[in-house]
C-alpha distance (Angstrom), angle and dihedral (degrees) to the residues before:
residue distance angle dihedral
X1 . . .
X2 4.32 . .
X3 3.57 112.5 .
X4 3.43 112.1 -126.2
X5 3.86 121.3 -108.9
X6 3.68 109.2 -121.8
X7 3.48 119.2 -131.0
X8 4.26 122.3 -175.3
X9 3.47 126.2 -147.3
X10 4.14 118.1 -136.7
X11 4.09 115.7 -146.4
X12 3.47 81.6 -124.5
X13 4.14 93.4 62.9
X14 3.60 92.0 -103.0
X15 4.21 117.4 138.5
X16 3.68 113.2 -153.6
X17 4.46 116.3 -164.4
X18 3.39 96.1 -145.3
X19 3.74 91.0 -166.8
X20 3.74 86.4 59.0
X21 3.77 99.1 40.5
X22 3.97 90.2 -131.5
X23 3.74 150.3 94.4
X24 3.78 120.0 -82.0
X25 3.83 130.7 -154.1
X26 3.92 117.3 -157.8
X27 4.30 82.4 -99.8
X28 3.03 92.9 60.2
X29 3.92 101.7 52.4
X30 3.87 84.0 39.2
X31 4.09 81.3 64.1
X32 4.01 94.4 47.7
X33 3.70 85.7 48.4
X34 3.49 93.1 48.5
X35 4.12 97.6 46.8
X36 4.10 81.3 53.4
X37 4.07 101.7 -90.6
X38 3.92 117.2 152.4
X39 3.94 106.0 -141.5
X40 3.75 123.2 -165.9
X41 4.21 108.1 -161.9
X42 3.42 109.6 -158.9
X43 4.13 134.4 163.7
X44 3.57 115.8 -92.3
X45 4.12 90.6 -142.0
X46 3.97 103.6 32.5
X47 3.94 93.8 25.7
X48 3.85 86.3 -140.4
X49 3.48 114.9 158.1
X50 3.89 116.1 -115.9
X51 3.58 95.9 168.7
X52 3.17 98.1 132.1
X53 3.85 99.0 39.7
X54 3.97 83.2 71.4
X55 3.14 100.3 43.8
X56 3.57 86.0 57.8
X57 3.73 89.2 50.6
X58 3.87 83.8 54.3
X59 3.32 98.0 59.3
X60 3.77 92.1 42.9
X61 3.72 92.7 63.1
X62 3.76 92.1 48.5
X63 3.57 91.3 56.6
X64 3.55 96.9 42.6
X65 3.45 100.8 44.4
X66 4.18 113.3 9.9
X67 3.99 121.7 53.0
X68 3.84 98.5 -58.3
X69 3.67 119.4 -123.8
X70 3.82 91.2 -162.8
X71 3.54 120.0 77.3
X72 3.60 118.8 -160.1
X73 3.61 91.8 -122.4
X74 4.22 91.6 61.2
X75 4.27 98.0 40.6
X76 3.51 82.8 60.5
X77 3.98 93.2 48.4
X78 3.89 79.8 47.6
X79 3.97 94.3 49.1
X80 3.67 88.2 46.8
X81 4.02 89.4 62.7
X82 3.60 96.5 59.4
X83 3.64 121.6 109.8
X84 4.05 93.9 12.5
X85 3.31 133.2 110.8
X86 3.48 95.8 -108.3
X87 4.02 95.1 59.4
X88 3.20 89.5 95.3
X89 3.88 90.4 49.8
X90 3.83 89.6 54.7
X91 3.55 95.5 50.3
X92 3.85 98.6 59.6
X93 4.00 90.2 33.6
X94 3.87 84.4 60.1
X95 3.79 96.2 41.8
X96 3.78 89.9 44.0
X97 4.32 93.0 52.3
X98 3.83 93.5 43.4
X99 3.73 92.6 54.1
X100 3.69 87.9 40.4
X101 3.88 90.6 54.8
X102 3.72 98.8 34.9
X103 4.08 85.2 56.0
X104 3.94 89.2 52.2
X105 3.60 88.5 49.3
X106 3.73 96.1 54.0
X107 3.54 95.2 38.1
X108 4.22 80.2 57.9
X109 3.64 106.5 51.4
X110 4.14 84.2 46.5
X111 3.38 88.5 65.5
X112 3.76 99.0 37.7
X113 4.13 87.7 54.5
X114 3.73 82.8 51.4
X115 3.74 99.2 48.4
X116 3.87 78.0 47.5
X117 2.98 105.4 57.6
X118 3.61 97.5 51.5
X119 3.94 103.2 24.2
X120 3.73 96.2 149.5
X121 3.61 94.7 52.5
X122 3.80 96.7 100.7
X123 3.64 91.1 40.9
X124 4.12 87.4 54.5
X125 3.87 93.4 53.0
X126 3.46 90.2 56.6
X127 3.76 106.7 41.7
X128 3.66 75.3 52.3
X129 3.98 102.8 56.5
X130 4.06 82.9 37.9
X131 4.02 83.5 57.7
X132 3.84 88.0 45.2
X133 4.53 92.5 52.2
X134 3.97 79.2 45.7
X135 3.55 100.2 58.5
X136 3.75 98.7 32.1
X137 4.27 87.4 54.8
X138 3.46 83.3 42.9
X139 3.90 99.1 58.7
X140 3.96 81.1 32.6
X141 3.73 90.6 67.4
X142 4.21 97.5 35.0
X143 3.77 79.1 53.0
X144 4.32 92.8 47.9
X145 3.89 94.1 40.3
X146 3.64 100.7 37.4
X147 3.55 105.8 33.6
X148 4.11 128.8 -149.7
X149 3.67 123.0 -81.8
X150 3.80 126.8 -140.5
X151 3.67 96.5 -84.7
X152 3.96 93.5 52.3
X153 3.54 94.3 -106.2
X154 3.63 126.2 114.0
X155 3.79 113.2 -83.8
X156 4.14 84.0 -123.9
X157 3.41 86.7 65.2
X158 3.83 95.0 65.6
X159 3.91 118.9 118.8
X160 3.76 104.8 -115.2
X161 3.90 110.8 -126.1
């Protein structure tokens, strides 16, 4: 299981990586997320975790500002979930078909990078059978024109005398 990178929280709205020794902006956690880094936010004073208060922020800027995911149209579906029973229900459902499709999306750039690195290799195998066909009709024709001597050789094979 990845350990998740701890990240504290300043009272004055400052995030510190302490595995990087630095001063974070929401971007740059959005990138650690992105590369596949587990954070854990929590307050430098309190040590409560508000993980998933900035993540929340995350995905807030994103929407605002980057190509939104979110249509209007499914944040309300999503508001419309809160406080009944099936909440719950949509929260696993959600969790459950972005792990599904993030899977599916893995398991498809593995096999792009392996059709890249070898993109020709179809193309060999069959310029190779095509060179096969060519010498075989080749030897086919040798063999029509020229005929076969005694010794099952081709009579151009013959030492002069």
């Amino acid at each position: 299981m990845q350990t998740e990178r701890l990240i504290r929280k300043y009272a004055n709205r400052r995030l510190y990586d302490t595995v990087a020794s630095r001063h974070v902006t929401l971007e740059d956690l959005r990138k650690l997320i992105v590369a596949g880094e587990k954070i854990k936010v929590v307050d430098d004073k309190s040590s409560e975790d508000l993980t998933r208060g900035v993540l929340l922020q995350i995905i807030s800027e994103q929407e605002q500002f980057g190509a939104p995911v979110l249509g209007s149209e499914l944040l309300e579906m999503i508001i419309r979930f809160y406080g009944r029973p099936s909440q719950a229900l949509l929260s696993r459902y959600l969790e459950q078909a972005f792990t599904t499709m993030l899977r599916q999306q893995e398991s498809m750039q593995a096999e792009m990078v392996k059709a890249l690195q070898t993109p020709f290799a179809p193309l060999n195998d069959l310029a190779r059978t095509n060179m096969e066909l060519w010498e075989k009709m080749q030897a086919a024709t040798r063999e029509a024109f020229m005929g076969r001597g005694q010794d099952d050789k081709p009579s151009g094979d013959k030492p002069k005398e």
